[in-house]
LUMNULUM-930597 format. One record per residue (C-alpha): residue in three letters; residue number from 1; y, x, z. Coordinates in Angstrom, 3 decimals, always signed. Example, Ala and Ser with C-alpha at 12.3 -4.5 7.8 and 13.67 -1.06 7.14 Angstrom:
BEGIN
SITE  vexlum  zaro        yy        xx        zz
SITE     ALA     1    -4.500   +12.300    +7.800
SITE     SER     2    -1.060   +13.670    +7.140
END
This chain:
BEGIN
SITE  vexlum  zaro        yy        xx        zz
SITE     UNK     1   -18.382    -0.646   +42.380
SITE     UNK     2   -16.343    +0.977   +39.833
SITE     UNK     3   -15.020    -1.259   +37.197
SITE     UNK     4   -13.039    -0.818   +33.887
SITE     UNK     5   -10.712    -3.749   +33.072
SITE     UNK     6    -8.924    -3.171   +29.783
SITE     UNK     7    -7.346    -7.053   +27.987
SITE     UNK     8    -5.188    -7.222   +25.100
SITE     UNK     9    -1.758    -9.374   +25.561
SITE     UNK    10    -2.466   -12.957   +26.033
SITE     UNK    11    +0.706   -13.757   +23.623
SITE     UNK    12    +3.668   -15.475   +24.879
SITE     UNK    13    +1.957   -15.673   +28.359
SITE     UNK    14    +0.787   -12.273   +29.930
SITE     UNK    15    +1.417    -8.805   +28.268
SITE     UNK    16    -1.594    -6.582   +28.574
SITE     UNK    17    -0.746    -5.220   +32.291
SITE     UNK    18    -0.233    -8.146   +33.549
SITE     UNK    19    -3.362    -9.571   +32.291
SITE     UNK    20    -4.810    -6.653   +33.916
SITE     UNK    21    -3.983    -6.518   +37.012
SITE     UNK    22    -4.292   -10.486   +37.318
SITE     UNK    23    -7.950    -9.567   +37.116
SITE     UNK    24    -7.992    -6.313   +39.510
SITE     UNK    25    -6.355    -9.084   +42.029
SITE     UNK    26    -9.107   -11.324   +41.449
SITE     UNK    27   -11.815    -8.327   +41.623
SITE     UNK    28   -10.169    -7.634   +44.869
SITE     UNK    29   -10.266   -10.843   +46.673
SITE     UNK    30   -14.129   -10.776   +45.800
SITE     UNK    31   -14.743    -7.329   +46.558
SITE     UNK    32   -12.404    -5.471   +48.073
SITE     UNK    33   -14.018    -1.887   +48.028
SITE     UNK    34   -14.265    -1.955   +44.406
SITE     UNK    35   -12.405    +1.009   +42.332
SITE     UNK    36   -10.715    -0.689   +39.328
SITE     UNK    37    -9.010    +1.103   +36.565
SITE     UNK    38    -6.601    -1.253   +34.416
SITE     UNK    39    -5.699    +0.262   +30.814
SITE     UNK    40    -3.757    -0.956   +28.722
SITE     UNK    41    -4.861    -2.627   +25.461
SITE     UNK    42    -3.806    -3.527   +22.047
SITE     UNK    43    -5.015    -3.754   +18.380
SITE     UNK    44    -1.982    -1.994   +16.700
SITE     UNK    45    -0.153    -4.673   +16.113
SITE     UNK    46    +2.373    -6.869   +18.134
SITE     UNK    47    +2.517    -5.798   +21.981
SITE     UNK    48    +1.283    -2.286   +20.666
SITE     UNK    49    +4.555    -0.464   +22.064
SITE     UNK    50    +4.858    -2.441   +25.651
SITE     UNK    51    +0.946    -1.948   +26.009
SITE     UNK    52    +1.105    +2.244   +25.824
SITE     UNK    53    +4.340    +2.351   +27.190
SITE     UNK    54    +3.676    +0.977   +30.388
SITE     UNK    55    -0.013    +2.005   +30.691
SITE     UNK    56    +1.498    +6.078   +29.805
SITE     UNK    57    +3.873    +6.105   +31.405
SITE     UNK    58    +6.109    +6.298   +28.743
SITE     UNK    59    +9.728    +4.982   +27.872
SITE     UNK    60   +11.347    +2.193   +25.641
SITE     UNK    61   +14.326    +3.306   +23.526
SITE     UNK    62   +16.540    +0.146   +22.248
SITE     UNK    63   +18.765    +0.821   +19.218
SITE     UNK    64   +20.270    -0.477   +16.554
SITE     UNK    65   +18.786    -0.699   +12.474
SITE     UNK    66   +18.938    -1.902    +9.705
SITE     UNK    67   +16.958    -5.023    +9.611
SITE     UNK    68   +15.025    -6.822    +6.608
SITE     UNK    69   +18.198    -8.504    +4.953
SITE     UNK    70   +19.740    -5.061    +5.083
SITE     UNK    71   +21.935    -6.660    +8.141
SITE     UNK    72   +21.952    -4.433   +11.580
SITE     UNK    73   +19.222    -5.989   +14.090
SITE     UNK    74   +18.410    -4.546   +17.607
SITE     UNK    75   +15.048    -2.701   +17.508
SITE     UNK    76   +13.187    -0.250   +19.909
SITE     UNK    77   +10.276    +1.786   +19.871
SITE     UNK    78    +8.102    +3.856   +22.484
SITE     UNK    79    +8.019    +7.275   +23.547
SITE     UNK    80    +5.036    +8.749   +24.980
SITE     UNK    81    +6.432   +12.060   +26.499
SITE     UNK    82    +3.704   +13.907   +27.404
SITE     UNK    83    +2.331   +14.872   +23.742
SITE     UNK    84    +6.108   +13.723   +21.809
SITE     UNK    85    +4.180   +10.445   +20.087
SITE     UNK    86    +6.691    +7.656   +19.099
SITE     UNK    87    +5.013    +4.547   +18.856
SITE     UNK    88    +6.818    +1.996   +16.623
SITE     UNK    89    +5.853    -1.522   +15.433
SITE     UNK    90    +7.264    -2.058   +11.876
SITE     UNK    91    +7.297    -5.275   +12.333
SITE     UNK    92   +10.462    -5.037   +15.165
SITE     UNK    93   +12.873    -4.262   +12.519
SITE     UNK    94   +11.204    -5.651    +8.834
SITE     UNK    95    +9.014    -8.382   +10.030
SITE     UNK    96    +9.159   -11.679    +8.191
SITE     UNK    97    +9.776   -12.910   +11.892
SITE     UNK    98   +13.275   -11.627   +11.267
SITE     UNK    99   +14.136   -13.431    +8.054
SITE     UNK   100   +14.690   -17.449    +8.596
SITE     UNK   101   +12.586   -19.154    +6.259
SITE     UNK   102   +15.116   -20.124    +3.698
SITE     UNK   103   +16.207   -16.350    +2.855
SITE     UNK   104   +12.267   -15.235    +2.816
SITE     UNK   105   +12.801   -13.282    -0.683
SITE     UNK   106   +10.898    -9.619    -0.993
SITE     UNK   107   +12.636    -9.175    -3.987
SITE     UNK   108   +15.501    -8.001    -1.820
SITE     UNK   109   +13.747    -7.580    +1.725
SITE     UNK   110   +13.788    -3.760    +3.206
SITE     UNK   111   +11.955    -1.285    +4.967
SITE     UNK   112   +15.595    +1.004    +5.764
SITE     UNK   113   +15.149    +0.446    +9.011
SITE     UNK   114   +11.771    +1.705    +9.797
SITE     UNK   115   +12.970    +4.861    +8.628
SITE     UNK   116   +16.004    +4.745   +10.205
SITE     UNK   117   +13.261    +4.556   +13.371
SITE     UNK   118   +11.410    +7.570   +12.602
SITE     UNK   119   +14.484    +9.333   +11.990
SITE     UNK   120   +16.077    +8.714   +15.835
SITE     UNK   121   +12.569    +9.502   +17.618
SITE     UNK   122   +12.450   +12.811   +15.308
SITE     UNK   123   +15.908   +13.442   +16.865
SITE     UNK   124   +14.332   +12.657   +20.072
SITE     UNK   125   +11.845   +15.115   +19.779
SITE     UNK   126    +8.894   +13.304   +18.840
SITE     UNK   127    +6.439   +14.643   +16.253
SITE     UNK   128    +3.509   +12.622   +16.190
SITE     UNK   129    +3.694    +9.069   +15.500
SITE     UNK   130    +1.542    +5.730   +15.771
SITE     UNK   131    +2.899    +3.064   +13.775
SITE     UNK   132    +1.345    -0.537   +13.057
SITE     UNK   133    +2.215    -2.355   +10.079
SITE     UNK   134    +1.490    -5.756   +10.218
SITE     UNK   135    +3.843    -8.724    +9.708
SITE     UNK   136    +6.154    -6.915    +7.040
SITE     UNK   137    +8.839    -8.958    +5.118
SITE     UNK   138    +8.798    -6.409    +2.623
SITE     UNK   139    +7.095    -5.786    -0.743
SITE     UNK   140    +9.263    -3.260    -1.834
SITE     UNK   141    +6.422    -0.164    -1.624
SITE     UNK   142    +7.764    +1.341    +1.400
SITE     UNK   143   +11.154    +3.005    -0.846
SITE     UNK   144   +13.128    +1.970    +1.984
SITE     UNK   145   +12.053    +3.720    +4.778
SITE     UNK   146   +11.523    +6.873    +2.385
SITE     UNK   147   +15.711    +6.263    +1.417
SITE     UNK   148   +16.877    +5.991    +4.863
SITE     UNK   149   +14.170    +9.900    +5.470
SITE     UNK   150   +16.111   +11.406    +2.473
SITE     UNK   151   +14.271   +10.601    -0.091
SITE     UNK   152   +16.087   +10.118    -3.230
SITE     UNK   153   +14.720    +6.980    -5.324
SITE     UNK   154   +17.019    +7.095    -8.996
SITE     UNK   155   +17.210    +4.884   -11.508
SITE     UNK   156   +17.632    +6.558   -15.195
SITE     UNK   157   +21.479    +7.492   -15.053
SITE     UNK   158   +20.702    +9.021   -11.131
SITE     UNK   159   +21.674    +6.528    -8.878
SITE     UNK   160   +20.398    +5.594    -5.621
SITE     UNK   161   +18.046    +2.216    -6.463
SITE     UNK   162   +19.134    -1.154    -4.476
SITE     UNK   163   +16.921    -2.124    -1.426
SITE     UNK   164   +14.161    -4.376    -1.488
SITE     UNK   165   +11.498    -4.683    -4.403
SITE     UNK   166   +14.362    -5.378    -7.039
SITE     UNK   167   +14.846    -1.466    -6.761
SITE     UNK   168   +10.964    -0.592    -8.145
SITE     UNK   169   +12.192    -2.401   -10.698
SITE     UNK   170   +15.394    +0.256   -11.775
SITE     UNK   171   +12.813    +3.190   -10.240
SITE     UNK   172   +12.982    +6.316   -12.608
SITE     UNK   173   +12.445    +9.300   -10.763
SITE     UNK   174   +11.859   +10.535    -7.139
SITE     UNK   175   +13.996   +13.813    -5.408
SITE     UNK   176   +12.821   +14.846    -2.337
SITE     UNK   177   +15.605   +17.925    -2.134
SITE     UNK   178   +17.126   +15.814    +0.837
SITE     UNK   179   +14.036   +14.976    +2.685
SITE     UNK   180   +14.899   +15.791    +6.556
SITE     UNK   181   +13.179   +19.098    +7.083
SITE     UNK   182   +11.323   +18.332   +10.760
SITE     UNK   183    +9.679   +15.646    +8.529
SITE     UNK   184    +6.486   +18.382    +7.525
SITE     UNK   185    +6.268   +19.085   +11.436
SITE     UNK   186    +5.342   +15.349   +12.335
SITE     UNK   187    +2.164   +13.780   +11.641
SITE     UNK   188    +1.119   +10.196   +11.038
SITE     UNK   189    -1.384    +7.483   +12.274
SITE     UNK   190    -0.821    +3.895   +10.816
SITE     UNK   191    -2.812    +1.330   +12.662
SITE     UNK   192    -3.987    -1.297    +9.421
SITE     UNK   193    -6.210    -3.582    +9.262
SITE     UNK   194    -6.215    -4.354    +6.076
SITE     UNK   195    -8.311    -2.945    +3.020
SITE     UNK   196    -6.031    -4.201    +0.011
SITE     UNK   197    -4.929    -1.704    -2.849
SITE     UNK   198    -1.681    -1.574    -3.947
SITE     UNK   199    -1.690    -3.685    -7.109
SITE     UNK   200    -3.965    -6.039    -8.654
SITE     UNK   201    -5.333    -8.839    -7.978
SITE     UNK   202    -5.986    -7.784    -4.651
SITE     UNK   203    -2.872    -5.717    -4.194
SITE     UNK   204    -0.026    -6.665    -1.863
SITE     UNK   205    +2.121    -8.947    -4.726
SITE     UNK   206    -0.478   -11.000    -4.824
SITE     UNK   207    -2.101   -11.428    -1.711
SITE     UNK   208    +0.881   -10.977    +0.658
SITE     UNK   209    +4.137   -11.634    -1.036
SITE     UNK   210    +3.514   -15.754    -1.507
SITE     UNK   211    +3.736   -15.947    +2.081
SITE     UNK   212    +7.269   -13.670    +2.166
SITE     UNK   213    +8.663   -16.143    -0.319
SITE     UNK   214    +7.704   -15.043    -3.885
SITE     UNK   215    +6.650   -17.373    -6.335
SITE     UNK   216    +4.538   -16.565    -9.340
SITE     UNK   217    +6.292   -15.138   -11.851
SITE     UNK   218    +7.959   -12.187    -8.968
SITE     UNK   219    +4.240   -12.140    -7.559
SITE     UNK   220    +3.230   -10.962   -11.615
SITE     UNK   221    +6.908    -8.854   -11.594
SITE     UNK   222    +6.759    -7.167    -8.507
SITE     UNK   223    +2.946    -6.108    -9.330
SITE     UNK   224    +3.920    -4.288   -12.398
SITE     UNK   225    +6.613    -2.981   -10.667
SITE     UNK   226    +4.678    -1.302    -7.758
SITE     UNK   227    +2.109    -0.223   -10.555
SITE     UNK   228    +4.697    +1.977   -12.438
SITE     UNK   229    +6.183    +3.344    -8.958
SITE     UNK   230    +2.653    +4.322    -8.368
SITE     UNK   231    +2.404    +6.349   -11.562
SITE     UNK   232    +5.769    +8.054   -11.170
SITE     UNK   233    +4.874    +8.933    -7.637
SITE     UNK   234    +1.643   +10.620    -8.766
SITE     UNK   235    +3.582   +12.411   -11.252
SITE     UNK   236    +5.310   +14.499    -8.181
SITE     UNK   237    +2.525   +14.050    -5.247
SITE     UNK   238    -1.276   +14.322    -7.666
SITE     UNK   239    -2.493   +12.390    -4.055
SITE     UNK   240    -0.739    +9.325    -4.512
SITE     UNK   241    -3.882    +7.073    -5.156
SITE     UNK   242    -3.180    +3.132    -5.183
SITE     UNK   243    -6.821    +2.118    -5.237
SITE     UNK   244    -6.894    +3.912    -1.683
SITE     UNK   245    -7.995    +0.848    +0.980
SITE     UNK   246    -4.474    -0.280    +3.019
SITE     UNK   247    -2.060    +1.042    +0.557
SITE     UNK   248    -1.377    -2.460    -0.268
SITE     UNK   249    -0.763    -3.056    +3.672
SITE     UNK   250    +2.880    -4.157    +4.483
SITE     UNK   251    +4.467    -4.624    +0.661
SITE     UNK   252    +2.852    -1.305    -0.214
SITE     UNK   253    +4.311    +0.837    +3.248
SITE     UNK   254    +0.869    +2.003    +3.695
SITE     UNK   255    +1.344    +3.709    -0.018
SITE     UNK   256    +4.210    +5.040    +1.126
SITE     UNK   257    +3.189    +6.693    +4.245
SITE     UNK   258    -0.421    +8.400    +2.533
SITE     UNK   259    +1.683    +9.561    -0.337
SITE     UNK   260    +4.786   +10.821    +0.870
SITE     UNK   261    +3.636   +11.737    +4.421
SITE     UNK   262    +0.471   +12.428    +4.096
SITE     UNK   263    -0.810    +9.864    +6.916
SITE     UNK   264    -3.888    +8.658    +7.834
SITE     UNK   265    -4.658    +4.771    +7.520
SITE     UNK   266    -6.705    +3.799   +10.604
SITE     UNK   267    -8.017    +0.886   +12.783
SITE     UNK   268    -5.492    -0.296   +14.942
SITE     UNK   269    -7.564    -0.757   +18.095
SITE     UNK   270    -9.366    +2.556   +17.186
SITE     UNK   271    -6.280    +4.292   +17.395
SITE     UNK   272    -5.681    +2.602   +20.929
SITE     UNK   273    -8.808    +3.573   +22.518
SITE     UNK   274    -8.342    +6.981   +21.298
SITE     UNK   275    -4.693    +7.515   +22.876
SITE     UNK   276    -5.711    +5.978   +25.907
SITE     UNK   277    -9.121    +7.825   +26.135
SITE     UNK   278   -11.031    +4.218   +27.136
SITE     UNK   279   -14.417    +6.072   +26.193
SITE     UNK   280   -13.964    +8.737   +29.460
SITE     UNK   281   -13.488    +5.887   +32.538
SITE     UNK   282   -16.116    +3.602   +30.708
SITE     UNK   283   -18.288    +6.089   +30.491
SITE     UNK   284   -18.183    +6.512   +34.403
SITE     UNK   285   -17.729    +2.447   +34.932
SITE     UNK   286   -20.500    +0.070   +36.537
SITE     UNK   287   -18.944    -2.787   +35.009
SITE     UNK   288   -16.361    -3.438   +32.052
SITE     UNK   289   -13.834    -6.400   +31.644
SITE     UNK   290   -11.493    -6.687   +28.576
SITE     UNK   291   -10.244   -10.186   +27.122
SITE     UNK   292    -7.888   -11.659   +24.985
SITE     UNK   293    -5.698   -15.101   +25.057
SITE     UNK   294    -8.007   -16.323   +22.570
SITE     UNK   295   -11.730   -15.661   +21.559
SITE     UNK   296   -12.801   -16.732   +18.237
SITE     UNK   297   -14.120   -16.149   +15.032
SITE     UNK   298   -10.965   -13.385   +14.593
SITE     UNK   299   -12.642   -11.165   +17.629
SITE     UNK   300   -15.555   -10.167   +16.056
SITE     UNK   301   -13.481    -8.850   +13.131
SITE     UNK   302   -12.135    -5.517   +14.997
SITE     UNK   303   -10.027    -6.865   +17.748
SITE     UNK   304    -9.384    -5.269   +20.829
SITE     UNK   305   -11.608    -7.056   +23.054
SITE     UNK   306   -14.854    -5.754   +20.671
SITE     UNK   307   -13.805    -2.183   +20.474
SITE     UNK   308   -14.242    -2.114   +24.017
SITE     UNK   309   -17.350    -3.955   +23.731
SITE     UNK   310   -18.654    -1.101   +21.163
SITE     UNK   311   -18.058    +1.684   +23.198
SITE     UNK   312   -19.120    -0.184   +26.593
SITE     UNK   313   -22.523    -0.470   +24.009
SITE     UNK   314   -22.972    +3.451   +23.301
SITE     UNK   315   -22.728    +3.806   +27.525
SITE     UNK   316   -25.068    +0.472   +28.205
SITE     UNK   317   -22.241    -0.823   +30.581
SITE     UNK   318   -22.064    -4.647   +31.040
SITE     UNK   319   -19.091    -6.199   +28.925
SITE     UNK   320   -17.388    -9.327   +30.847
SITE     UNK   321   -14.047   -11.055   +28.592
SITE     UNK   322   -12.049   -13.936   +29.556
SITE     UNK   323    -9.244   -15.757   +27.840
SITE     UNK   324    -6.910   -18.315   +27.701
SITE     UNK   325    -9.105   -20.445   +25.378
SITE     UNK   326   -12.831   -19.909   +23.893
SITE     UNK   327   -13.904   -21.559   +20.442
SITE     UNK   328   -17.703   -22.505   +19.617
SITE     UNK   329   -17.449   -19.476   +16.929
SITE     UNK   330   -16.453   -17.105   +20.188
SITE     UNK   331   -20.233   -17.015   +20.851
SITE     UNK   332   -20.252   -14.685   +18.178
SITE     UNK   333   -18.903   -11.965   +20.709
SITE     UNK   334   -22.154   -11.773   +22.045
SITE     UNK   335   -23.838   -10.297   +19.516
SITE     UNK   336   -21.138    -7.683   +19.450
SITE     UNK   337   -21.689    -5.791   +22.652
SITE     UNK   338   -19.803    -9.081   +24.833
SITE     UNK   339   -22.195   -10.092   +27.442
SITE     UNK   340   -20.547   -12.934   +28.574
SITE     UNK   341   -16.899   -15.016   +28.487
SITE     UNK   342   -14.862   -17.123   +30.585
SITE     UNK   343   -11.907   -19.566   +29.485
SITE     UNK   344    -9.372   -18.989   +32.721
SITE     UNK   345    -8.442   -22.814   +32.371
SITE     UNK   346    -8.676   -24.246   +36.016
SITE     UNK   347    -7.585   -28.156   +35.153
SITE     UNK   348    -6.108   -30.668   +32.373
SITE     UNK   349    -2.597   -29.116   +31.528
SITE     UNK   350    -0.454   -29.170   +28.503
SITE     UNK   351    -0.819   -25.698   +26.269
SITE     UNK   352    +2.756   -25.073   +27.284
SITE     UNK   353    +1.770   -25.242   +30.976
SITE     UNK   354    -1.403   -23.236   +30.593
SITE     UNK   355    +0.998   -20.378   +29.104
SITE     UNK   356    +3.391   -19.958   +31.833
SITE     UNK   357    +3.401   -16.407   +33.094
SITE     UNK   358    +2.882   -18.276   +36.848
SITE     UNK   359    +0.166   -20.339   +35.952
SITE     UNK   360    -1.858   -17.825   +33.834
SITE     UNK   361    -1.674   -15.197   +35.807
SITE     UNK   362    -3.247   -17.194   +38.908
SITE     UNK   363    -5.937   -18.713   +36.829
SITE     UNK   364    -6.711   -15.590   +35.577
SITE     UNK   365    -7.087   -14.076   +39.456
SITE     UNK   366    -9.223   -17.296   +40.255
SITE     UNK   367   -11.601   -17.761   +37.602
SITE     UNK   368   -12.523   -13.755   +38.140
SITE     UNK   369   -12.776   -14.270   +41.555
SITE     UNK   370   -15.440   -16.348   +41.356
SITE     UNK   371   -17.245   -14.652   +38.642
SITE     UNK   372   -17.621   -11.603   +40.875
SITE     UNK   373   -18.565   -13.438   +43.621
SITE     UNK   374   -21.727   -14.443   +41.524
SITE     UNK   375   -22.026   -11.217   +40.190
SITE     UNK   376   -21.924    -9.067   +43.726
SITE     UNK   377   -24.679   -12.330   +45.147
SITE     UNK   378   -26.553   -11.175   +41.858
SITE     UNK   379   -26.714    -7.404   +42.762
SITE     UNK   380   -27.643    -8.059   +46.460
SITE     UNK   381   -30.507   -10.245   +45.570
SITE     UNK   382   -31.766    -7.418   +42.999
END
């Protein structure tokens, strides 16, 4: 029996390898002739890095950057060696994670060190690049990251603008004389899952930036703001669009990254699947497992576990998922390619028992055990 097992991170519990290959011990105990494949899995956003690294065989680099207050934080990203990708979650070195609630301000909140990131794994040799951008800090239209690559952002008399979103506000001009040169070599896939603009009602200000600490009148500020950046950066690059879906995504980084590097706003989990080639071993699988730590409403709407329910679909391959925790709305997985999910709880325990690495990882073993058991009594009685 040749099974696929592929489950995103069940956060704060199991990353996604050991989720995986909690279930290829419980496939085994069942049937221990079957072939099982465990990929790695992730939606683009947090666990991203950990999940390619270690299913690629690829390496994590720790350094130093500057972090959302403009304060040095320790950050790392991946590197995939065999085809020079860096994989980088923005979130490691500008999340709002990193800013304590009572300093949450985007007026003053940067992107520097994402930059800063790109920079070092350019150094490193990396040209291609998958970078999620969820969880930003920032509202400050990506001019941070583009200062720290050598872009030149000026105010009127031709000095360098402060960080954060107070620095759209002194924006006159954009120089790109300085940019670092390898910079046109290197090519760009943002995993976002978002489909805001970048101003407007719907644009970042307003739908993002209460939650980073702005109140209403810097929500209406910061708007026009990233409105007249827009305009000046169309001046210089006729691409720049801000109506394009995602530019609003991360304070306005995912402007920053079609417009300046010409990148390519994507589905997180589709870029996944299509760095870890999912398609080719399902394709050859009898069975497929995937899962997540918690099945909802939320999976339907492009998490992992249902893009490998949508390919599993275009092969006819059985989809299996289990999780930490199912909801009533998780029977909505079913009519999106999920044929049938498990909660791994074995017994009454607290939530903070049920998440220990220990006690996870053996339910998880268990409650598949027993679900192939049925399954391989199925198949002999067919």
């Amino acid at each position: 029996m040749n099974i696929v097992v592929a489950v995103d991170s069940f956060k704060g519990s199991l990353s996604s390898a050991e989720a995986g290959e909690a279930v290829k011990k419980g496939i085994m105990k069942a049937c221990p002739q079957a072939d099982v494949y465990v990929s790695p899995l992730a939606d683009g956003g947090e666990g991203t890095v950990d999940a390619l690294v270690s299913g690629m065989g690829g390496i994590i680099k720790h350094l130093e950057a500057t972090g959302p207050l403009g304060n040095k934080v320790s950050t790392y990203y991946g590197i995939l060696p065999q085809n020079q990708t860096s994989v980088i979650e923005m979130a490691s070195v500008a999340g709002l994670t990193l800013v304590p609630t009572d300093k949450r301000k985007p007026l003053y909140t940067t992107t520097y060190g994402v930059g800063e990131i790109i920079m070092d794994a350019i150094r490193s040799g990396c040209r291609n690049f998958i970078i999620g951008i969820g969880g930003s800090a920032t509202n400050d239209g990506g001019i941070g990251m583009l200062q720290a690559l050598g872009f030149d952002m000026l105010d009127e008399n031709g000095a360098a603008v402060p960080f954060g979103a107070i620095g759209l506000q002194k924006l006159a001009s954009i120089d790109d004389a300085r940019v670092l040169p390898e910079l046109r070599e290197c090519h760009f896939r943002i995993a976002c899952d978002v489909k805001n603009p970048l101003c407007g009602q719907d644009g970042c200000s307003a739908v993002f930036a209460p939650q980073k600490g702005a109140n209403a009148a810097e929500i209406v500020q910061m708007d026009e703001w990233l409105e007249r950046y827009a305009k000046i950066a169309q001046a210089k690059y006729p691409r720049a669009n801000p109506q394009t879906p995602g530019c609003g995504a991360a304070g306005g980084l995912g402007f920053a990254f079609c417009t300046f590097m010409d990148a390519a706003l994507e589905s997180g989990i589709d870029i996944v699947l299509d760095e870890i080639n999912l398609e080719g071993h399902i394709a050859k699988a009898d069975l497929v497992i995937t899962g997540e730590g918690r099945l909802d409403r939320q999976t339907v709407m492009g998490k992992a576990p249902i893009g490998v329910a949508r390919i599993a679909q275009r092969y006819n391959k059985p989809v299996i998922a289990f999780a930490g925790c199912v909801t009533r709305e998780a029977r909505l997985c079913n009519e999106h390619g999920i044929d049938a999910f498990f909660p791994i709880l074995r017994e009454p325990v607290t939530v903070q028992e049920a998440m220990e690495t220990v006690t996870a990882r053996r339910n998880m073993a268990d409650t598949v055990e027993q679900v192939m058991r049925l399954i391989l009594r199925c198949r002999k009685e067919t």
